[in-house]
LOGU-174559 format. One record per residue (C-alpha): y, x, z; residue number from 0; residue in one letter. Coordinates in steps of 0.001 Angstrom, whole numbers, plus 500000, padded with zeros to 6 digits. Each point is the difference from the previous one (the first is absolute). Layout:
BEGIN
{{Y; X; Z}; NUM; a}
...
//
This chain:
BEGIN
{{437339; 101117; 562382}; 0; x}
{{497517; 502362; 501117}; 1; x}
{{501302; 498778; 503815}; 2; x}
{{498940; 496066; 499532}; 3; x}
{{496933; 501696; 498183}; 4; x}
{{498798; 501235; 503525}; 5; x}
{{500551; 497132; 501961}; 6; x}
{{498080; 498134; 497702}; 7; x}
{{497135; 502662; 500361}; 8; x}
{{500481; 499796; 503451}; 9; x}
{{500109; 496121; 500459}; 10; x}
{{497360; 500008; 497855}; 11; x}
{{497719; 501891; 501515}; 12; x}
{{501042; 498397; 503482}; 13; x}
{{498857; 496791; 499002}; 14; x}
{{496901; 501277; 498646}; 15; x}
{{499032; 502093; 502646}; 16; x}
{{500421; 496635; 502061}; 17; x}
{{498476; 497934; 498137}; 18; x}
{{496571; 501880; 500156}; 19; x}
{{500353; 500169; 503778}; 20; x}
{{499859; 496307; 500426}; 21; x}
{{496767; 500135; 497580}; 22; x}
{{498448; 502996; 501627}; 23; x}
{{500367; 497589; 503206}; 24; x}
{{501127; 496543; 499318}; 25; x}
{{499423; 498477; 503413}; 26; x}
{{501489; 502330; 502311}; 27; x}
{{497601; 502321; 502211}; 28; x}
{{496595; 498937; 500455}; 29; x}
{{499260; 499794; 503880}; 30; x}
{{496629; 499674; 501939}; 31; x}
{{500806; 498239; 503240}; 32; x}
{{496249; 501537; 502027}; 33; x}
{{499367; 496927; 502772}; 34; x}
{{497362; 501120; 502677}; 35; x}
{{501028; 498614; 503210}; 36; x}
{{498228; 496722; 500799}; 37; x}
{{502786; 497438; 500600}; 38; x}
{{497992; 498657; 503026}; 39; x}
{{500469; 502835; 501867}; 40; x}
{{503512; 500743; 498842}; 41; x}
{{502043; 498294; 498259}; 42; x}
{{502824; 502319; 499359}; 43; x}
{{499083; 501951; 497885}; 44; x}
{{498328; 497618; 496901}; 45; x}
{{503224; 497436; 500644}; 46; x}
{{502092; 503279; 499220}; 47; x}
{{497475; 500927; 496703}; 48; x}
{{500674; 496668; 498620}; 49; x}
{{503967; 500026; 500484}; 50; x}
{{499937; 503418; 498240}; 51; x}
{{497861; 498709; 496743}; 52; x}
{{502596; 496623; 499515}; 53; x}
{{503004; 502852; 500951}; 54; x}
{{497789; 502354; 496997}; 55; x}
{{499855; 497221; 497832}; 56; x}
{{503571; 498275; 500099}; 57; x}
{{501202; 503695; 499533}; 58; x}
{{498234; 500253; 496438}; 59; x}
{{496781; 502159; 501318}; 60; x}
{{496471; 499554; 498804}; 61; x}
{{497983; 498744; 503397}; 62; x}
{{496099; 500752; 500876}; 63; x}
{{499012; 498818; 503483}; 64; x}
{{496950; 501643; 500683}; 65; x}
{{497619; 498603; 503243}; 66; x}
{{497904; 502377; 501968}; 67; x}
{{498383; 500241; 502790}; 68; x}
{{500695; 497975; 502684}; 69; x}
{{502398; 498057; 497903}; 70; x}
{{497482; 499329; 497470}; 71; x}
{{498429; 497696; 502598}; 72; x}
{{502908; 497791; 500127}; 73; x}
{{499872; 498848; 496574}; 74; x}
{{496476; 498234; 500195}; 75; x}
{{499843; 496853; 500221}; 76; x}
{{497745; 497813; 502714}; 77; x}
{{497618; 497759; 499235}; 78; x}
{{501260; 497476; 502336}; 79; x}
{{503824; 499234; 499021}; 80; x}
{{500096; 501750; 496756}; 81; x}
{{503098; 502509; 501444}; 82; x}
{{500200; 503778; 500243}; 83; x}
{{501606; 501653; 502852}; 84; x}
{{503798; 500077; 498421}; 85; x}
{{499609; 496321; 499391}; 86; x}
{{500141; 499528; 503725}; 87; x}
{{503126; 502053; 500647}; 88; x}
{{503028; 498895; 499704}; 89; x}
{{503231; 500965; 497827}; 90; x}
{{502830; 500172; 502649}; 91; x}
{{503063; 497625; 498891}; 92; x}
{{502644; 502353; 500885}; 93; x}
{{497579; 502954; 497980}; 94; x}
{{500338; 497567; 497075}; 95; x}
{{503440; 499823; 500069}; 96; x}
{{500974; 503721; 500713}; 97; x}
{{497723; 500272; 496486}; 98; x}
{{502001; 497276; 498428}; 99; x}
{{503634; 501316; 500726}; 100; x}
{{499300; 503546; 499114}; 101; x}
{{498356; 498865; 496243}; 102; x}
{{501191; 496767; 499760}; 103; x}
{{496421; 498766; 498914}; 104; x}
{{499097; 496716; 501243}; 105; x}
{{496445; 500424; 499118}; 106; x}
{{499297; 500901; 503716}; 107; x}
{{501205; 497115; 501803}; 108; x}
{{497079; 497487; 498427}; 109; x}
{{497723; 503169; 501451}; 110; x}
{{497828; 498904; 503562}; 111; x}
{{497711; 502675; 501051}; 112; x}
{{498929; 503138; 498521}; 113; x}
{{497876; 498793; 497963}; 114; x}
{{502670; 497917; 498027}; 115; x}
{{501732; 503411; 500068}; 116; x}
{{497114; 502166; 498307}; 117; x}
{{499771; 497093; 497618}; 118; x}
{{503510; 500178; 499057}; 119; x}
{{500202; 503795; 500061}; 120; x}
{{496793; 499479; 497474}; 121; x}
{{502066; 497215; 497708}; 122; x}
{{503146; 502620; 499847}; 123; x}
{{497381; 502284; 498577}; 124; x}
{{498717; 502045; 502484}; 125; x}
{{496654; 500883; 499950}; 126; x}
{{497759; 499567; 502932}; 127; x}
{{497241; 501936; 500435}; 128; x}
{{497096; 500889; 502631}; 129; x}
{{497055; 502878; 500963}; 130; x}
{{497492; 498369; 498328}; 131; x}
{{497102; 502719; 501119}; 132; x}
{{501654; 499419; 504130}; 133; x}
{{499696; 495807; 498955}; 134; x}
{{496410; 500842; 499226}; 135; x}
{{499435; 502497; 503017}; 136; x}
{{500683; 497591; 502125}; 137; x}
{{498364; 497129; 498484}; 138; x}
{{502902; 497851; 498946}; 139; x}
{{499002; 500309; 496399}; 140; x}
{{496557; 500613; 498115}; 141; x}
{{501488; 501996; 497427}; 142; x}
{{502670; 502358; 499310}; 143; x}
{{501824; 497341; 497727}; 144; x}
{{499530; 497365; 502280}; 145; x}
{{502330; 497490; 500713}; 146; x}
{{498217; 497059; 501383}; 147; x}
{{501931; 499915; 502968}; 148; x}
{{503281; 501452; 498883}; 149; x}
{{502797; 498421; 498780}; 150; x}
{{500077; 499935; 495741}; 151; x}
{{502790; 501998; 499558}; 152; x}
{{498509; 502569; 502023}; 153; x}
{{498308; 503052; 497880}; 154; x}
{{497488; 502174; 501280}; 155; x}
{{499536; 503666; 499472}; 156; x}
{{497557; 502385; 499456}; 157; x}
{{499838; 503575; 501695}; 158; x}
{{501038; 501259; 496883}; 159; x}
{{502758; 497616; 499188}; 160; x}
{{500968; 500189; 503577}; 161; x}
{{500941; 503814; 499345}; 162; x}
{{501041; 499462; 496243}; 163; x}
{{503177; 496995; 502084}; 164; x}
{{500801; 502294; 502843}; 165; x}
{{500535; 502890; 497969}; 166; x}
{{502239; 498539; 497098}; 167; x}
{{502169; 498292; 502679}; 168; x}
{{503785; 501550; 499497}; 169; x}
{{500783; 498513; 503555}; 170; x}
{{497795; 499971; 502499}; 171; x}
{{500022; 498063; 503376}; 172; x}
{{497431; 499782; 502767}; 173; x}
{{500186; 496785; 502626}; 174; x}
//
C-alpha cells in the first residue's frame, strides 16, 4: 500500500511541478531578435534575423524584433511609392521553400519581399518594434511615438522601454 502511495505522491507532484512550468512560461522562451544592419548595405544579415524569428516562432518562442540603427532606416516608408526598404527586397523562392519543408507551414510561400515577411512574422505574433529616440535623431519621426511613416504594426520605444525589452529578453540575438 504504502508503495502505490508514493508513486502517487510522486506522479502527483510531477504533474504539478509541470503544470506550473508551462504557466510560469506558457509560450516558450521569449527572444529579442536586435536588427541593426541596414539591409541596403547588406543583406545577409537582416534576411538571416527574419528566418530566425519565423524558426523562434514555429518552435513555440515568444518573438520581439527590435530595429536600430541603421536598420531602423529601412522600415520608413517614402513618400513617393508608399514602400519601406524590405518591401523592395525580395523573398528568394528556394529560401521559401527550405522554410516550408523544415516546418511544413505554408504561410511563407504567399510571402514576396520582406516586407510581406515582417508582416507575417507580425500576424504570427511577433512584435515589431523600432528606436524611436534614433527615428527622431535622424528626423524620420517628430516624436518618440511616431509612426507616420512606419508600418502599423510597428511599435516604437522609448529609451527607457528600449532597456526595460532588451533586458527581459531570455534569448538574445544580434543581426
Amino acid at each position: 500500500m504504502k508503495k502505490h502511495y508514493l508513486i502517487f505522491t510522486l506522479l502527483f507532484l510531477s504533474i504539478t511541478f509541470t503544470s506550473t512550468l508551462s504557466l510560469a512560461n506558457p509560450k516558450g522562451d521569449k527572444v529579442l531578435i536586435h536588427v541593426v544592419t541596414n539591409i541596403k548595405i547588406d543583406d545577409g544579415p537582416p534576411c538571416v534575423a527574419f528566418d530566425i524569428a519565423y524558426a523562434n516562432l514555429a518552435m513555440g518562442n515568444s518573438v520581439e524584433m527590435f530595429f536600430d540603427s541603421e536598420a531602423a532606416w529601412n522600415l520608413k516608408r517614402t513618400s513617393a511609392d508608399g514602400k519601406n526598404d524590405f518591401d523592395r527586397y525580395e523573398v528568394p523562392a528556394d529560401l521559401k521553400k527550405l522554410v516550408v519543408s523544415q516546418f511544413n507551414d505554408k504561410d511563407i510561400t504567399g510571402v514576396k519581399d520582406f516586407g510581406e515577411f515582417l508582416e507575417l512574422l507580425s500576424k504570427k505574433g511577433a512584435v515589431i518594434s523600432v528606436n524611436g529616440t534614433w527615428n527622431v535623431l535622424t528626423s524620420v519621426e517628430k516624436d518618440l511615438k511616431g509612426k507616420t511613416v512606419m508600418p502599423s504594426f510597428v511599435n516604437p520605444l522609448t529609451l527607457k522601454e528600449m532597456v526595460e525589452h532588451l533586458n527581459s529578453a531570455q534569448k538574445y540575438y544580434r543581426y
